[in-house]
C-alpha positions as CSV (number, residue, x, y, z in Angstrom):
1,X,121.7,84.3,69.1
2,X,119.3,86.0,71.8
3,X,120.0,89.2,73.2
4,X,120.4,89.7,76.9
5,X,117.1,91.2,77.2
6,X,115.5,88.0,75.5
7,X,117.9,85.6,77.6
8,X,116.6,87.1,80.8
9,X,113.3,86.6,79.2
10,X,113.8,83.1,78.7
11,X,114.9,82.3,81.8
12,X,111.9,83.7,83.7
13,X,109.9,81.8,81.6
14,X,112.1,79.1,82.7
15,X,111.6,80.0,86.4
16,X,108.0,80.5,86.2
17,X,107.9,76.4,84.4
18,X,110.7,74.6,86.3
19,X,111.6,76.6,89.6
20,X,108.3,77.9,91.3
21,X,108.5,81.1,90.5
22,X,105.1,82.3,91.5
23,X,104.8,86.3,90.7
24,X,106.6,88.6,88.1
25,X,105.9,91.8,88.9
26,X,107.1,95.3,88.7
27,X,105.6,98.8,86.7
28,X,104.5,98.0,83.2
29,X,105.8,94.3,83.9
30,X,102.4,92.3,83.0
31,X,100.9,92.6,79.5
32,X,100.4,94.4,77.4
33,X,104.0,96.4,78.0
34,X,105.7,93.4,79.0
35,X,108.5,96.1,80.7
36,X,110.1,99.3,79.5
37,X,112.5,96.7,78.1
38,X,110.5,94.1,77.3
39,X,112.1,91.8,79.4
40,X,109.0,90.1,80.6
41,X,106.8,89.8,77.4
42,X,104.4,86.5,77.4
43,X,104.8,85.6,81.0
44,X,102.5,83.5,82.6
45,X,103.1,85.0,86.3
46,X,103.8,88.8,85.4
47,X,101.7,91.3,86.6
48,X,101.6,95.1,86.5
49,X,102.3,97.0,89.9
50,X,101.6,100.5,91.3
51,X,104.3,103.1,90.4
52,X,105.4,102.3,94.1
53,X,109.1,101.4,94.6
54,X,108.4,100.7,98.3
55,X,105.4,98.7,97.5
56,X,107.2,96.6,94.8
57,X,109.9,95.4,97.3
58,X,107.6,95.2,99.9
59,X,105.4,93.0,98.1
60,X,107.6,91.0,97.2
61,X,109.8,90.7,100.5
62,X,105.7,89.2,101.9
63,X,105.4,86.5,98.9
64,X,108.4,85.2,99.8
65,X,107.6,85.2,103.6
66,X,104.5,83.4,102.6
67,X,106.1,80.7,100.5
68,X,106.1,82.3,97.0
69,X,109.3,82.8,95.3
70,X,108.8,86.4,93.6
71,X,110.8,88.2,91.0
72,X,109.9,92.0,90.9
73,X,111.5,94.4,88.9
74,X,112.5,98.7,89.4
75,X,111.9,99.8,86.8
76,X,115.5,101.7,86.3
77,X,118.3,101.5,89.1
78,X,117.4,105.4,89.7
79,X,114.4,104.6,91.8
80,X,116.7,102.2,94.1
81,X,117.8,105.0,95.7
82,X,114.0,105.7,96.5
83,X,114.5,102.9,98.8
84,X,117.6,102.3,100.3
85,X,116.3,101.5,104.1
86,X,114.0,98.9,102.9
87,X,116.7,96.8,100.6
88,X,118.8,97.4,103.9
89,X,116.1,95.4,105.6
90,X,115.3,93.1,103.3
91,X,119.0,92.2,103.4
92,X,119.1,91.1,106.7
93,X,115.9,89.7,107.4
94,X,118.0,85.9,107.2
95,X,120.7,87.2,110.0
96,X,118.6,88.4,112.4
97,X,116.7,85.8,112.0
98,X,119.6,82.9,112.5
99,X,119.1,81.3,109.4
100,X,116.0,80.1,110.4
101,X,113.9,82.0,107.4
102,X,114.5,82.0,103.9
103,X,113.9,85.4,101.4
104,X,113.6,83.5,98.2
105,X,113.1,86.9,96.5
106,X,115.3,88.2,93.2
107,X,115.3,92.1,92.1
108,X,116.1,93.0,88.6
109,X,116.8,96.4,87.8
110,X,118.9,97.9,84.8
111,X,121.8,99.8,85.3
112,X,124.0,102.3,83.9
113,X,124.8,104.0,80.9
114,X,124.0,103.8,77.0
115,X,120.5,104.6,76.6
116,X,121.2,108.4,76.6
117,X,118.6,108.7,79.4
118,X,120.0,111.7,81.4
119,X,120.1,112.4,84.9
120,X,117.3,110.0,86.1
121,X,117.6,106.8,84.1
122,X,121.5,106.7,83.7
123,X,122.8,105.7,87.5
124,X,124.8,103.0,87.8
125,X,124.1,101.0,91.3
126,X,126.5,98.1,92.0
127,X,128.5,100.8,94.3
128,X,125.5,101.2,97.1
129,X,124.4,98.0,96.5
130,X,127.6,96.6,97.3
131,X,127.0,98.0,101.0
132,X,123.4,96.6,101.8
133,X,125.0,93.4,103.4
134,X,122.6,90.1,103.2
135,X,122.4,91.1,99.3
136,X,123.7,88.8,96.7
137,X,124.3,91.5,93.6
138,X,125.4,90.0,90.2
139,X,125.8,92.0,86.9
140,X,126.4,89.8,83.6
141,X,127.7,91.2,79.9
142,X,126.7,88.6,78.2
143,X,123.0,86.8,77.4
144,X,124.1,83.4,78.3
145,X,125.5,84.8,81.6
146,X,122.1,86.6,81.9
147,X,120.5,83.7,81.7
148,X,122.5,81.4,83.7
149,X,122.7,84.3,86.3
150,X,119.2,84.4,86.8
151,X,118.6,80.8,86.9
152,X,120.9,80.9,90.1
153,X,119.2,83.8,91.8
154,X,115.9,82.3,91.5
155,X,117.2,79.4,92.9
156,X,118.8,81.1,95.8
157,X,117.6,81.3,99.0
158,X,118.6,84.7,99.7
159,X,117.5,88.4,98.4
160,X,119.2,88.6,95.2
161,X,120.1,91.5,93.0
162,X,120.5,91.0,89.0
163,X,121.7,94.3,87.4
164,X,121.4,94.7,83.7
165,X,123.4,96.9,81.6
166,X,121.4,98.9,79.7
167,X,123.9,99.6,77.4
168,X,124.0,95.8,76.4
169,X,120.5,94.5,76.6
170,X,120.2,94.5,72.9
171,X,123.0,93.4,72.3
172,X,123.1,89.5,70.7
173,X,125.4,86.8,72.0
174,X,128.2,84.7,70.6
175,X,126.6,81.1,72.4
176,X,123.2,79.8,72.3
177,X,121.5,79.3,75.1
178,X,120.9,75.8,76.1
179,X,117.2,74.9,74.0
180,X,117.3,78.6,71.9
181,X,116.6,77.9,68.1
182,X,119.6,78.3,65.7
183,X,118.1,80.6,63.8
184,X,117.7,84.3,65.9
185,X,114.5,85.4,63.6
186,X,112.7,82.1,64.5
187,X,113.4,83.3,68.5
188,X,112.2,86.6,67.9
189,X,109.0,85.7,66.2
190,X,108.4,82.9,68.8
191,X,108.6,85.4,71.5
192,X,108.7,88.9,70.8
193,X,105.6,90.4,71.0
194,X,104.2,92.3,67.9
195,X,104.2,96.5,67.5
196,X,100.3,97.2,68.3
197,X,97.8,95.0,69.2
198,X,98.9,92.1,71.3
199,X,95.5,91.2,72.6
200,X,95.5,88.1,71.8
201,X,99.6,87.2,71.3
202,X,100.6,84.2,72.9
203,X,104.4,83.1,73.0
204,X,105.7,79.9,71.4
205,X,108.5,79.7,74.0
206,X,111.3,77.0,73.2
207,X,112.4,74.2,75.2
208,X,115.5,75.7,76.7
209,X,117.3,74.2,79.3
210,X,118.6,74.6,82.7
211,X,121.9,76.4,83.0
212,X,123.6,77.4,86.1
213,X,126.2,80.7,86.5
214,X,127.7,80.1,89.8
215,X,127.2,83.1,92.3
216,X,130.7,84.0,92.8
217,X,132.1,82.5,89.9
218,X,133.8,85.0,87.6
219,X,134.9,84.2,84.3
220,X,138.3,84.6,82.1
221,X,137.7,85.9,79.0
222,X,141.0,86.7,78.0
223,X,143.9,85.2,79.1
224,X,147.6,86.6,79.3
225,X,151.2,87.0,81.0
226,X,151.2,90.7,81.7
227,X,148.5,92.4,83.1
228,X,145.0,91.9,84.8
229,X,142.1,93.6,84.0
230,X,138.9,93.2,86.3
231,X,135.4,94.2,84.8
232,X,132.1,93.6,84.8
233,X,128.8,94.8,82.6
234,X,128.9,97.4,79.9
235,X,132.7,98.2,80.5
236,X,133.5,94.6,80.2
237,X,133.3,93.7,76.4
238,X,135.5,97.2,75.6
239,X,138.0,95.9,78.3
240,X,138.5,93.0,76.0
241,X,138.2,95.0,72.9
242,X,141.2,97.2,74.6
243,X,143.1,94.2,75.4
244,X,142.9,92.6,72.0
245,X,143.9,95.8,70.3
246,X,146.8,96.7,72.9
247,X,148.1,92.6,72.4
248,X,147.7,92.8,68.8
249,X,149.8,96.5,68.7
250,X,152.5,95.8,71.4
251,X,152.6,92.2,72.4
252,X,151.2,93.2,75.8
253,X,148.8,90.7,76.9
254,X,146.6,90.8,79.6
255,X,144.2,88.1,81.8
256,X,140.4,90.1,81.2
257,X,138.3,89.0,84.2
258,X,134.3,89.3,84.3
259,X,133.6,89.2,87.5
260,X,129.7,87.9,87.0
261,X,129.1,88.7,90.3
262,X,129.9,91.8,92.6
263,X,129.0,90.3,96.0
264,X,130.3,87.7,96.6
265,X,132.6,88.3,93.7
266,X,135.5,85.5,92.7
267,X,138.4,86.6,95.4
268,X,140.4,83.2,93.9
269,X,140.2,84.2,90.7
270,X,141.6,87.8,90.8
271,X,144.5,86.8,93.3
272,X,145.6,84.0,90.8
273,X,145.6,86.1,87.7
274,X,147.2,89.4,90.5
275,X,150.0,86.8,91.6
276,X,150.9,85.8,87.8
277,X,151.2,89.7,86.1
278,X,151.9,91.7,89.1
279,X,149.9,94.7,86.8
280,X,146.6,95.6,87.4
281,X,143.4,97.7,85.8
282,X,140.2,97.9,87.3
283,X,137.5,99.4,85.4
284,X,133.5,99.9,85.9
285,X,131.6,103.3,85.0
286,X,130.4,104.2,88.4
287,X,131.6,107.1,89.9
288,X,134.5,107.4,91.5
289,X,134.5,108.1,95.1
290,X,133.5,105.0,97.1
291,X,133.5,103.0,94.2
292,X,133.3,99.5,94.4
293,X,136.3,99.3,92.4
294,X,138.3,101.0,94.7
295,X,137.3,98.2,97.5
296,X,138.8,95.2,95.1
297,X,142.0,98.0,94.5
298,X,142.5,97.8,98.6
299,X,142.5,94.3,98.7
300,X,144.6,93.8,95.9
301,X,147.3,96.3,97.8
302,X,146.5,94.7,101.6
303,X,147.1,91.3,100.3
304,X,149.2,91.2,97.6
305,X,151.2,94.7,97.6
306,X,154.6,92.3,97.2
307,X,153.3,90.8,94.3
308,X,152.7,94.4,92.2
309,X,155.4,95.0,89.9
310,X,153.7,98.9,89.6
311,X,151.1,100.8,90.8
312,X,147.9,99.6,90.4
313,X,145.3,101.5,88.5
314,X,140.8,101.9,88.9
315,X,139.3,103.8,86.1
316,X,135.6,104.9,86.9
317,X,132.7,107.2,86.1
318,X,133.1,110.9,86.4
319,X,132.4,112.2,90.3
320,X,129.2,114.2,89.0
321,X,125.4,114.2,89.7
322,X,124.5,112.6,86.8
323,X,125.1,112.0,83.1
324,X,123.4,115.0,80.7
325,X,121.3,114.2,77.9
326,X,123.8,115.4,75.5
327,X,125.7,112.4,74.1
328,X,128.8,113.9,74.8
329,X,128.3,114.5,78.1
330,X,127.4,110.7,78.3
331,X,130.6,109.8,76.4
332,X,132.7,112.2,78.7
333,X,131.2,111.0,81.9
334,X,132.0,107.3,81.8
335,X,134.5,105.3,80.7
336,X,134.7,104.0,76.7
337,X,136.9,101.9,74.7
338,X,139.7,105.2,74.0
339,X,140.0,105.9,77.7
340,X,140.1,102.0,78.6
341,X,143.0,101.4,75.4
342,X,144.5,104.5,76.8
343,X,144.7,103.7,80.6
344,X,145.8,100.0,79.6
345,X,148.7,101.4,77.2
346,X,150.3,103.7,80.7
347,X,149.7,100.4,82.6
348,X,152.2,98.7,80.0
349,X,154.7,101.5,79.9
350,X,155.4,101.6,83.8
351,X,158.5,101.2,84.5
352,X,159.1,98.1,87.6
């Protein structure tokens, strides 16, 4: 099974064949890096940019003007804050302009905790880029969602965001992407690049297939009669892990919703599951004042407050500058699978 750094790989290769992707470009994205990540390894369109945040988005906000339909990468979420005024105008460049002009232009960025990479490369950024309206922000947990995910932005006709867990981007899958081999050491050597010399490495990409994650669309990935738990990214696959042990303890089950997509997220989808257990845990690891977490919790309460059965809980990243380089800082700072187990078992316990 690919991982999700491979999957995203796949499917720029994909966009770059099939969906006119013209340029792929970003610090250390072109050879012979192929990204800090290696998320863009053997491309055909990736190129290497300045260290130039403002450049990067820039650039890429003028291909897309000019026809081109660029994917550019930051190198970590960090250095969005570098920029907030121009992702502000790149988001509304279609409203003020009636419609009338497309911005066929996707940003991939990873996010988040995992990689123990301290106060600059340990940000998580689905909060502020919540707020930079004209934005379509998606964050998968999986690879096949990574790909699919990416697939859609490309296709999109607006500025689109893809955050990428860092936390998860070697971690494999549990489906095969549509085309991937069966066996995941014939993927790697096909197109992983080589340690040292890759003058003259050339990828053997597979034939994989177009497959489309609805912007929007958010996915059940547990299902139950007693709770809802909403997540997304790196906190996603230990809301599930906490839901299967707390089920599997108690009898407690719980509806676990990815949401895929944090603007525009799957509104449907979390009233339904709201309506049928009247209990609710949200969980992400950014911090905790103006969260984005805490805007689905008001929504929740506005719209379905007679429908709660108890109070309904957010459990987020510490309120500090950043995450230390010390591991257990890290651990301490952001939610993990103890906290998540804990916070579900007090959900269960309320009294109605």
């Amino acid at each position: 099974m690919a991982t999700m750094v491979q999957a995203v790989r796949l499917a720029l290769h994909y966009g770059e064949t099939h969906l006119g992707v013209t340029d792929i470009f970003g610090e250390d994205v072109g050879p012979p890096l192929g990204g800090v990540f290696t998320a863009t390894q053997g491309l055909r369109t990736a190129w290497n940019s300045p260290l130039d945040e403002r450049g990067i988005v820039g650039a890429a906000m003028g291909i897309a003007y000019a026809g081109g339909r660029p994917v550019c990468e930051i190198q970590f979420c960090d250095y969005g804050f570098n920029i907030i005024d121009l992702l502000k105008v790149a988001g509304n460049q279609r409203w003020a302009g009636a419609g009338e002009f497309d911005l066929p232009m996707v940003l991939m960025t990873p996010s988040g905790s995992g990689i123990r990479g301290s106060l600059y490369h340990s940000h998580s950024f689905e909060s502020w880029a919540s707020r930079l309206a004209g934005w379509k922000i998606v964050m998968p947990s999986t690879p096949l969602d990574a790909y699919g995910l990416m697939l859609s932005a490309i296709i999109d006709p607006n500025p689109v965001m893809v955050l990428l867990p860092k936390a998860l981007l070697r971690v494999k899958g549990d489906n095969l992407i549509p085309g991937e081999p069966d066996d995941e050491g014939e993927l790697k050597r096909r197109i992983d690049a080589p340690v040292g010399d890759r003058a003259h490495w050339q990828p053997n990409w597979p034939a994989v297939e177009k497959y489309i994650v609805p912007l929007g669309v958010g996915m059940l990935v547990r299902e139950g009669t007693d709770a809802t738990i909403i997540s997304y990214g790196r906190t996603l696959p230990l809301c599930a892990q906490a839901a299967d042990q707390v089920r599997e303890s108690t009898g407690f089950s719980c509806d676990v919703i990815d949401l895929r997509s944090i603007f525009p997220y799957d509104w449907k989808m979390i009233a339904a599951s709201v309506k049928k257990t009247g209990r609710v845990l949200i969980v992400n690891e950014d911090t905790e004042v103006t969260n984005f977490g805490e805007h689905i919790l008001r929504r929740i309460v506005e719209e379905h407050f007679y429908d709660l059965l108890v109070r309904p809980r957010v459990l987020m990243g510490r309120h500090v500058p950043g995450i230390g380089l010390n591991p257990v800082y890290e651990q301490n700072t952001v939610p993990q699978l103890p906290g998540i187990k804990a916070a579900l078992e007090a959900l269960a316990k309320d009294a109605v």
